[in-house]
C-alpha positions as a LaTeX table, in Angstrom:
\begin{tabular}{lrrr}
\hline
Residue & $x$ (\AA) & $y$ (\AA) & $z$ (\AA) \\
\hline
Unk1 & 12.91 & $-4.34$ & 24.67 \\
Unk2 & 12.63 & $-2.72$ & 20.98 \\
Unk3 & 13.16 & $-5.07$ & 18.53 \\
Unk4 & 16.86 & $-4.94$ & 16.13 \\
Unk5 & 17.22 & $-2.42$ & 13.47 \\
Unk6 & 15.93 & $-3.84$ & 10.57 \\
Unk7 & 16.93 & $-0.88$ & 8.13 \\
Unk8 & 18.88 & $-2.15$ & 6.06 \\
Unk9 & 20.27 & 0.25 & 2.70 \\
Unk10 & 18.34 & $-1.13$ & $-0.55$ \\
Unk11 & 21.78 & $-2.15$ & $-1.58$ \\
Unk12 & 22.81 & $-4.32$ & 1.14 \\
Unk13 & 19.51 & $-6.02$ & 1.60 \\
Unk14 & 19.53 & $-7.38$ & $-1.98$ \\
Unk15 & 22.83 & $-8.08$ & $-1.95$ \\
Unk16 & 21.95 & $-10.17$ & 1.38 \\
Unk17 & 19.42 & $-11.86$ & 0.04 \\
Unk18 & 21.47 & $-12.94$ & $-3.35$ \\
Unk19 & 19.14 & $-10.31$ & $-5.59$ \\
Unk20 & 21.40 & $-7.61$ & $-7.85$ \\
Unk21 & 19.92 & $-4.34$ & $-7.78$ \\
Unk22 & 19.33 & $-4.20$ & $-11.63$ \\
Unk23 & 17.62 & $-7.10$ & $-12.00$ \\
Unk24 & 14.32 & $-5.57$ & $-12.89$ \\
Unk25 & 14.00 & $-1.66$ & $-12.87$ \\
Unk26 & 10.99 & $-0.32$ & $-10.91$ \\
Unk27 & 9.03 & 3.28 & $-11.78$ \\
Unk28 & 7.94 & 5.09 & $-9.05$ \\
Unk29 & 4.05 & 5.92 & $-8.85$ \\
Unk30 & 4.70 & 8.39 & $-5.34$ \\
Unk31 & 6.78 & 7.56 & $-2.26$ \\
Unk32 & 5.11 & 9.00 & 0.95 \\
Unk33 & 7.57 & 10.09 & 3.85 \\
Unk34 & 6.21 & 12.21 & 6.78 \\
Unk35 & 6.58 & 14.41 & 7.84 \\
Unk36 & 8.33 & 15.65 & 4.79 \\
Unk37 & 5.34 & 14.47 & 2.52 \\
Unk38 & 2.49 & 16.07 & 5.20 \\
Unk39 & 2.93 & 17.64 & 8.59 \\
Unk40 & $-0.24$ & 15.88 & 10.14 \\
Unk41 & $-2.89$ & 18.65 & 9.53 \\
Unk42 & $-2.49$ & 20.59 & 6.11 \\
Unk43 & $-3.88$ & 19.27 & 2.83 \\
Unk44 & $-1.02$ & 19.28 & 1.16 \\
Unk45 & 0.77 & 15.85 & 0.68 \\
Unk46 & 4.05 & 15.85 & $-1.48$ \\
Unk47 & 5.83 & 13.16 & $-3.63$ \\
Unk48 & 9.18 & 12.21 & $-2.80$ \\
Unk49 & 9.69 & 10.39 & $-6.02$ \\
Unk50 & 10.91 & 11.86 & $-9.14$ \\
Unk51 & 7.18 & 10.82 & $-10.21$ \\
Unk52 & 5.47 & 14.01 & $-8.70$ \\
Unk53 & 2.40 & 12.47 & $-7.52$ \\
Unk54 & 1.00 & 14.75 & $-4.59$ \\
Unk55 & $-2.02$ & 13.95 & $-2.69$ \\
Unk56 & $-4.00$ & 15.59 & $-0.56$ \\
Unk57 & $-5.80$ & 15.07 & 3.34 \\
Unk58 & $-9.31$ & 15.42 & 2.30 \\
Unk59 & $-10.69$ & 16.22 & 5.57 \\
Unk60 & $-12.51$ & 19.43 & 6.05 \\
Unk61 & $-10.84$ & 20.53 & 9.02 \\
Unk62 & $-7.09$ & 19.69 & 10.50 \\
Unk63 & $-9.34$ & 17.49 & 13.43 \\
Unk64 & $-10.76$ & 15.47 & 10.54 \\
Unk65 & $-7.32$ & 15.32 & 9.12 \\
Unk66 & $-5.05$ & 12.02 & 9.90 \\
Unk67 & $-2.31$ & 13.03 & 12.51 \\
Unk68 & 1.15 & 12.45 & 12.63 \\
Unk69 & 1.74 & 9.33 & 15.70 \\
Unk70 & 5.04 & 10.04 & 17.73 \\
Unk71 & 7.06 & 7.13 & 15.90 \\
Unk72 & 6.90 & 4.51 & 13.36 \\
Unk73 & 8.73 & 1.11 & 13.12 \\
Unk74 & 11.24 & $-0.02$ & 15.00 \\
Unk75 & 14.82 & 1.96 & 13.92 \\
Unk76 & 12.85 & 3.99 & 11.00 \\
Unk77 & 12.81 & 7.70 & 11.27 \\
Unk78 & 10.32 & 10.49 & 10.99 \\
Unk79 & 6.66 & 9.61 & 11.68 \\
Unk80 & 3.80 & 7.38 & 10.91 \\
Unk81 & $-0.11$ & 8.88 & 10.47 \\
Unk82 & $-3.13$ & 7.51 & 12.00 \\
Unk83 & $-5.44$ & 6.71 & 9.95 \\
Unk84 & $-8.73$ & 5.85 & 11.74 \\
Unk85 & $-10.72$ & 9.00 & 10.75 \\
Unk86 & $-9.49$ & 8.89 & 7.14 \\
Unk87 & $-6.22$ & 9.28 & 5.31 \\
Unk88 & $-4.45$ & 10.55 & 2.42 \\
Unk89 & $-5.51$ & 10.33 & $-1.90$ \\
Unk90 & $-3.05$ & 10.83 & $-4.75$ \\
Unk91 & $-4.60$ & 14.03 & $-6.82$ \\
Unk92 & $-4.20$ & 11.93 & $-10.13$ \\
Unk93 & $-6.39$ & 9.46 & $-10.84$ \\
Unk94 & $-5.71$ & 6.06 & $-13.16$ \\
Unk95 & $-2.36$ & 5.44 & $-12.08$ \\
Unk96 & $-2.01$ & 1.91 & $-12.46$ \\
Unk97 & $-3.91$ & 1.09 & $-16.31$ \\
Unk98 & $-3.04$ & $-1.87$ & $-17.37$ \\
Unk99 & $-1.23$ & $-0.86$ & $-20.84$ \\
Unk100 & 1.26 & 0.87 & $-18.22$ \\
Unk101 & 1.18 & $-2.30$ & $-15.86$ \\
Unk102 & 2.00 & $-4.51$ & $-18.90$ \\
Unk103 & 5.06 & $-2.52$ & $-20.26$ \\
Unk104 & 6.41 & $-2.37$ & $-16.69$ \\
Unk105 & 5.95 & $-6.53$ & $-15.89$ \\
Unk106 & 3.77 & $-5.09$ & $-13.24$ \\
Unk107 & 3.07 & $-3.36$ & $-10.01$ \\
Unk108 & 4.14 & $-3.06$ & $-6.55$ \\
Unk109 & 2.82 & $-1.34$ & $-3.28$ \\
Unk110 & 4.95 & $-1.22$ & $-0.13$ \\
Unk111 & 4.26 & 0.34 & 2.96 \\
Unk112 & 4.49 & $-0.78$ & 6.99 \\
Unk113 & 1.88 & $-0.36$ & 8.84 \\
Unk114 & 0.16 & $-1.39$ & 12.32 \\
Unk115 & $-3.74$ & $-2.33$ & 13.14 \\
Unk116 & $-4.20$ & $-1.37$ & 16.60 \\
Unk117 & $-7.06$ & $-3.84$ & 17.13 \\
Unk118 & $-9.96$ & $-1.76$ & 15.94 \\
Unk119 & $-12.08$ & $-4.83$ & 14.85 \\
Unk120 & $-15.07$ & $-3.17$ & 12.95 \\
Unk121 & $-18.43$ & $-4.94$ & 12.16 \\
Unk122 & $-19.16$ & $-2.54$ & 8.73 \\
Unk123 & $-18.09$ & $-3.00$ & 5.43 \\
Unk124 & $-17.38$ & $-7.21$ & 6.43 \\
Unk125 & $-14.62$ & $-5.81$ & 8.41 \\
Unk126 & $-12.28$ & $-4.42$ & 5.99 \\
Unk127 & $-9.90$ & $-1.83$ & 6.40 \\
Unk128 & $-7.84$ & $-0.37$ & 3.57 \\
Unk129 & $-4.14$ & 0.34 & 3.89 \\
Unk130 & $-3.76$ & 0.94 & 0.18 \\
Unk131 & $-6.07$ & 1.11 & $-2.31$ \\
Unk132 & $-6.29$ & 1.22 & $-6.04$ \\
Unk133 & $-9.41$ & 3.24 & $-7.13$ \\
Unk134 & $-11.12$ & 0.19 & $-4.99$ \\
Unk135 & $-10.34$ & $-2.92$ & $-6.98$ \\
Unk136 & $-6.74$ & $-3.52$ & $-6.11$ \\
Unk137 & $-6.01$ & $-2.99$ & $-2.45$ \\
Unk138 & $-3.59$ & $-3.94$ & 0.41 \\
Unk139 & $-6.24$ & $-4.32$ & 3.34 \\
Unk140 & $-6.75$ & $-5.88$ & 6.41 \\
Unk141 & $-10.12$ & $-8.06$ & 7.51 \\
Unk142 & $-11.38$ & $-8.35$ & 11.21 \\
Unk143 & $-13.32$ & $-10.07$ & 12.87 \\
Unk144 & $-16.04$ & $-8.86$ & 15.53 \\
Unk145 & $-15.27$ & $-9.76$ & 18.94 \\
Unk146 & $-11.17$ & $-10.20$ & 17.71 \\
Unk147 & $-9.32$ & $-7.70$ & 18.82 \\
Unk148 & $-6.27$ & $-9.39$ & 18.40 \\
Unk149 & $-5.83$ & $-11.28$ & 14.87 \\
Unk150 & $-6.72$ & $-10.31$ & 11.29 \\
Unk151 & $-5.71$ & $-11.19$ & 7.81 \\
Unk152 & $-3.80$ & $-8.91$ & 5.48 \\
Unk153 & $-5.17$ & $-9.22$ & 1.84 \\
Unk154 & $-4.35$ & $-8.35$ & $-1.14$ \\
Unk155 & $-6.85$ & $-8.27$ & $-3.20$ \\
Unk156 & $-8.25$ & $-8.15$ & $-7.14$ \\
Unk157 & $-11.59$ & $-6.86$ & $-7.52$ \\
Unk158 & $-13.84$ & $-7.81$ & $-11.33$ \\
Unk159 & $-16.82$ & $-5.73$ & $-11.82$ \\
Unk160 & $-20.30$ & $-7.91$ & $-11.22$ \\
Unk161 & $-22.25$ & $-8.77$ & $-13.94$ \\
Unk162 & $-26.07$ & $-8.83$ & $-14.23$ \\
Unk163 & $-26.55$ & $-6.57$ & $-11.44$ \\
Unk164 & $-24.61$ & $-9.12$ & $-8.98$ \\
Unk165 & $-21.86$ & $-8.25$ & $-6.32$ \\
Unk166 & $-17.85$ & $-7.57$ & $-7.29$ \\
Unk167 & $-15.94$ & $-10.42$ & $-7.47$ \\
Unk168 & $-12.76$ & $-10.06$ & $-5.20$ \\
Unk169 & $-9.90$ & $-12.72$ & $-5.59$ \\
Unk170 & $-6.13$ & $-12.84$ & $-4.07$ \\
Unk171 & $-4.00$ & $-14.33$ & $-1.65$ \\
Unk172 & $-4.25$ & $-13.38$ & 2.43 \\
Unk173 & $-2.12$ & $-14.12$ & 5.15 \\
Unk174 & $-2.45$ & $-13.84$ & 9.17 \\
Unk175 & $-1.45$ & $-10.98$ & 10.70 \\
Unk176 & $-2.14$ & $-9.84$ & 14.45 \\
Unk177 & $-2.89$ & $-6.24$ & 16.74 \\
Unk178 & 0.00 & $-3.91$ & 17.85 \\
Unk179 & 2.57 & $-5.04$ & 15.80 \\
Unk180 & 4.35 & $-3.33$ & 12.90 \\
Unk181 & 4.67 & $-5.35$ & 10.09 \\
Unk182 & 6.21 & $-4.32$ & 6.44 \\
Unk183 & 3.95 & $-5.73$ & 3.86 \\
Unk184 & 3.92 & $-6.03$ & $-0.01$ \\
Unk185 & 2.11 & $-6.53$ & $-2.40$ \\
Unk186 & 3.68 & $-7.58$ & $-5.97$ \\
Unk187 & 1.91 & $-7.86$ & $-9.39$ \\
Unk188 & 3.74 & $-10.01$ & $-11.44$ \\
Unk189 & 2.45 & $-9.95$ & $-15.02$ \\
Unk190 & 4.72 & $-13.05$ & $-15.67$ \\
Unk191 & 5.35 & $-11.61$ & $-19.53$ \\
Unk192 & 1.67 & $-11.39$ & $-20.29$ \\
Unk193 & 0.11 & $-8.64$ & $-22.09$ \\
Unk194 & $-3.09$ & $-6.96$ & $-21.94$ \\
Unk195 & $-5.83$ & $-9.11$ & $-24.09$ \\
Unk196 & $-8.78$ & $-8.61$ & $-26.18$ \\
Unk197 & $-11.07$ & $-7.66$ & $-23.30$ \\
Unk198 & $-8.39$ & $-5.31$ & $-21.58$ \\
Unk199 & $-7.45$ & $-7.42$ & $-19.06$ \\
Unk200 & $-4.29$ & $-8.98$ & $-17.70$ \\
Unk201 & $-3.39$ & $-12.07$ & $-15.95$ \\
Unk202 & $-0.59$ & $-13.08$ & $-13.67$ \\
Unk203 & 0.18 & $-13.79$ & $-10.05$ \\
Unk204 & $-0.23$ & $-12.02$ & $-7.19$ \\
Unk205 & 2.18 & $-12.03$ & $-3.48$ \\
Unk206 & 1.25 & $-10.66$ & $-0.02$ \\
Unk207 & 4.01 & $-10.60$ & 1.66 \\
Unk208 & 4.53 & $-9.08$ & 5.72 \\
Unk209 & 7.54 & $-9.18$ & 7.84 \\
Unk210 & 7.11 & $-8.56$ & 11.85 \\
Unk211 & 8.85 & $-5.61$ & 12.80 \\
Unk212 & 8.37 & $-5.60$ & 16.12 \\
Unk213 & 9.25 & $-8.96$ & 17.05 \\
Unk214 & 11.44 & $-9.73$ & 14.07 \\
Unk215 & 11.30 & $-13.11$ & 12.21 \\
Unk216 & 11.00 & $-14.36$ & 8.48 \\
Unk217 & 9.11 & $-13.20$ & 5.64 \\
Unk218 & 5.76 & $-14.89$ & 5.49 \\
Unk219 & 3.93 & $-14.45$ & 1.86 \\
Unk220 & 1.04 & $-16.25$ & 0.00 \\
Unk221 & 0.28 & $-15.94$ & $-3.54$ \\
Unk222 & $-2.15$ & $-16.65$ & $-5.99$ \\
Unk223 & $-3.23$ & $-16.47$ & $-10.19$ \\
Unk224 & $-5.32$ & $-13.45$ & $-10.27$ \\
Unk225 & $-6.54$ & $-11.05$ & $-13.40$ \\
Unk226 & $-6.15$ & $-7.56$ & $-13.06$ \\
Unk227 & $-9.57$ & $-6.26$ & $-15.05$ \\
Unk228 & $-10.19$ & $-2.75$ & $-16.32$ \\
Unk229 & $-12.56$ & $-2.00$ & $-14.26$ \\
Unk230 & $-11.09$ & 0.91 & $-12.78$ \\
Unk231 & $-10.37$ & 2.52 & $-15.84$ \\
Unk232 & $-13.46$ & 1.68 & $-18.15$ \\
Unk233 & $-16.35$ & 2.54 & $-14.94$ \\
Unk234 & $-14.32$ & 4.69 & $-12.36$ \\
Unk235 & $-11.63$ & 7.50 & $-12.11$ \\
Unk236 & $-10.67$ & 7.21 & $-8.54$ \\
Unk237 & $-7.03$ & 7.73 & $-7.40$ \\
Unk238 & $-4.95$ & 5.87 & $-4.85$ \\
Unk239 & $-5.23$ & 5.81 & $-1.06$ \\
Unk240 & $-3.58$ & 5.58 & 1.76 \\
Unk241 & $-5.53$ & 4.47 & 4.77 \\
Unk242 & $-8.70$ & 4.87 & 3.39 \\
Unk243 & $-11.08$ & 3.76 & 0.00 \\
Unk244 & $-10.54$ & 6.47 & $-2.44$ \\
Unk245 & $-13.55$ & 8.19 & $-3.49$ \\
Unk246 & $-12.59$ & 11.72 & $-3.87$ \\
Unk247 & $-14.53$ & 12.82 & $-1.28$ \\
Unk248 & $-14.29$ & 15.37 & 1.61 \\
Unk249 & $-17.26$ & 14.28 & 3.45 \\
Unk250 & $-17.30$ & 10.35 & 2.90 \\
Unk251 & $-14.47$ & 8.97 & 5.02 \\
Unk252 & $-15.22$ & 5.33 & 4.61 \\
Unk253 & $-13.59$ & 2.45 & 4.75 \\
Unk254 & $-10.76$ & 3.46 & 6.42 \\
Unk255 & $-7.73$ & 2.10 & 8.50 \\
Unk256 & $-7.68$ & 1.57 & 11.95 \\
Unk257 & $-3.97$ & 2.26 & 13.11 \\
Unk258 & $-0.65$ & 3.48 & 11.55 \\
Unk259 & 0.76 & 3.96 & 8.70 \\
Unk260 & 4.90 & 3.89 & 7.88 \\
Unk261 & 6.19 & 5.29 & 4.60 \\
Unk262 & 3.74 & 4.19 & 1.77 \\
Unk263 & 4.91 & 3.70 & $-1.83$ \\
Unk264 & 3.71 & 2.33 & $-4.94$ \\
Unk265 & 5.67 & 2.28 & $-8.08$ \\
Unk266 & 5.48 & $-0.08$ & $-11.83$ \\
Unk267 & 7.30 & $-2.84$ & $-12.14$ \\
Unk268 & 8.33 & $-5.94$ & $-9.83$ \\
Unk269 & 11.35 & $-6.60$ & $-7.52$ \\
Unk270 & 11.63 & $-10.52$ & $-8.16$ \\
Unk271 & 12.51 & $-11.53$ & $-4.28$ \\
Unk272 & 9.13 & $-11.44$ & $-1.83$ \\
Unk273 & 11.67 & $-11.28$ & 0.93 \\
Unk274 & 13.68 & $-8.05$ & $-0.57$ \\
Unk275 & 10.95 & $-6.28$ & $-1.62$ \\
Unk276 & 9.70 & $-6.88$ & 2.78 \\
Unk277 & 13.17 & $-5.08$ & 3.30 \\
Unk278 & 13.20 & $-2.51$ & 0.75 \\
Unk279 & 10.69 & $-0.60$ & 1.91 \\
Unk280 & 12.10 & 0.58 & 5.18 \\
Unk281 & 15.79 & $-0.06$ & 3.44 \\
Unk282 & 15.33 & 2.97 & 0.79 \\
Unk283 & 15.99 & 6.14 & 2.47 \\
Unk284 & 13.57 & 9.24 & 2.00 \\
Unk285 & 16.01 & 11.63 & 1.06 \\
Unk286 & 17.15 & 9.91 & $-2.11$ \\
Unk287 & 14.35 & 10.34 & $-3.60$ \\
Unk288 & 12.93 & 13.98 & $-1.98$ \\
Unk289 & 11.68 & 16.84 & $-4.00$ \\
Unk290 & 11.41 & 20.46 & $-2.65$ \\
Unk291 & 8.65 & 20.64 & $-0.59$ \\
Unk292 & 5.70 & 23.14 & $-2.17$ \\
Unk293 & 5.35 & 26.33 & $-1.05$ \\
\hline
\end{tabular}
């Protein structure tokens, strides 16, 4: 039986969950809806925020391309894309620096998704929903031989020194196979600003809510430090379903499953539990630009 409606308007979620809707403004980065944003085998992905951040599906070929599924979450409309092959990029690159993080109290990304049990031995299992240049990332790690639980991260990555491996830090949570969940993942700078080495502290909240079956929020959080390693030592952009590298030919790293209305914008919704709602709450069309010719 499919689970309750869970799309709930923006307004009437927060007002639910005791949270006014100008309690802390949020920027847009891009808002993803398909298949307004992409049709499933063009290259052309389009921004339905007023932020005008299109993308593209770097795959040489529509076969190589991620496809449209048949449905997303349970209730939402229009489509989900498949990642498993490779996803979507932003064009622009650097689009969460930390002098913009700091004047915006933050970041946000926001996106359902569902693993379909894929549990890959390469890369220590990891699978990236969405990913920051490839230090900040919501991404799942399995497990070989478990094809039916995982844990959603959300992760902080420092450059190594001397030589040595990246350091990744954050806070994880359980998640399991063939279920949609909407997840979060908030960067609250907590008032701080950038310091002397171009970094910037503050705390960061996974957060996933089970679509399928319905239940509670469930979120972890921990201190983190957002470093600049993205913008001193790479210029990658942001993707969806895959680790962004600006490449046609190297598809790595990628998701295995679906993906539901991705969005990342500046700035932090206080409430874990509203910011789980508001990404299936806000509807596309608010927010859509003409598509491109």
């Amino acid at each position: 039986m499919r689970a309750p409606n869970r799309l709930l308007s923006a307004s009437v979620a927060l007002a639910v969950l005791g949270v006014g809707t100008s309690a802390r403004a949020v920027t847009p980065v891009f808002k993803y809806h398909f298949p307004t944003s992409y049709d499933g085998t063009s290259t052309t992905v389009t921004d339905q925020s007023p932020a005008g951040h299109d993308g593209a599906a770097l795959g040489s070929s529509s076969a190589t391309r991620p496809p449209l599924a048949a449905a997303g979450p349970p209730g939402a409309t229009g489509n989900s894309i498949t990642t498993n092959a490779g996803g979507l990029e932003t064009t622009a690159t650097r689009l969460l620096d930390n002098a913009s993080i700091a004047a915006n109290g933050g970041f946000t990304f926001q996106t359902a998704f569902m693993w379909d049990g894929t549990a890959r031995t390469t890369f220590s299992g990891v699978q990236k929903i969405l990913d920051y240049s490839g230090t900040e990332s919501l991404q799942i790690e399995t497990t070989a031989g478990n094809n039916t639980t995982a844990l959603l991260h959300f992760i902080f990555t420092a450059q190594g020194t001397g030589g040595g491996p990246d350091v990744v830090t954050g806070p994880s949570i359980p998640i399991s196979a063939n279920t949609w969940y909407q997840a979060t993942g908030v960067f609250d700078t907590l008032g701080s600003a950038v310091d002397a080495n171009g970094f910037i502290p503050g705390l960061a909240t996974v957060t996933a809510t089970d679509l399928t079956n319905g239940g509670a929020p469930v979120s972890a959080n921990a201190p983190v430090t957002k470093t600049n390693y993205a913008e001193t030592t790479l210029n990658r952009p942001i993707g969806i379903g895959e680790l962004p590298l600006n490449s046609t030919s190297s598809r790595l790293v990628t998701f295995d499953g679906d993906i539901y209305d991705p969005a990342v914008s500046l700035g932090v919704v206080p409430e874990p539990a509203a910011l789980a709602l508001l990404g299936l709450a806000f509807p596309a069309a608010a927010l859509r630009r003409r598509r491109k010719q």
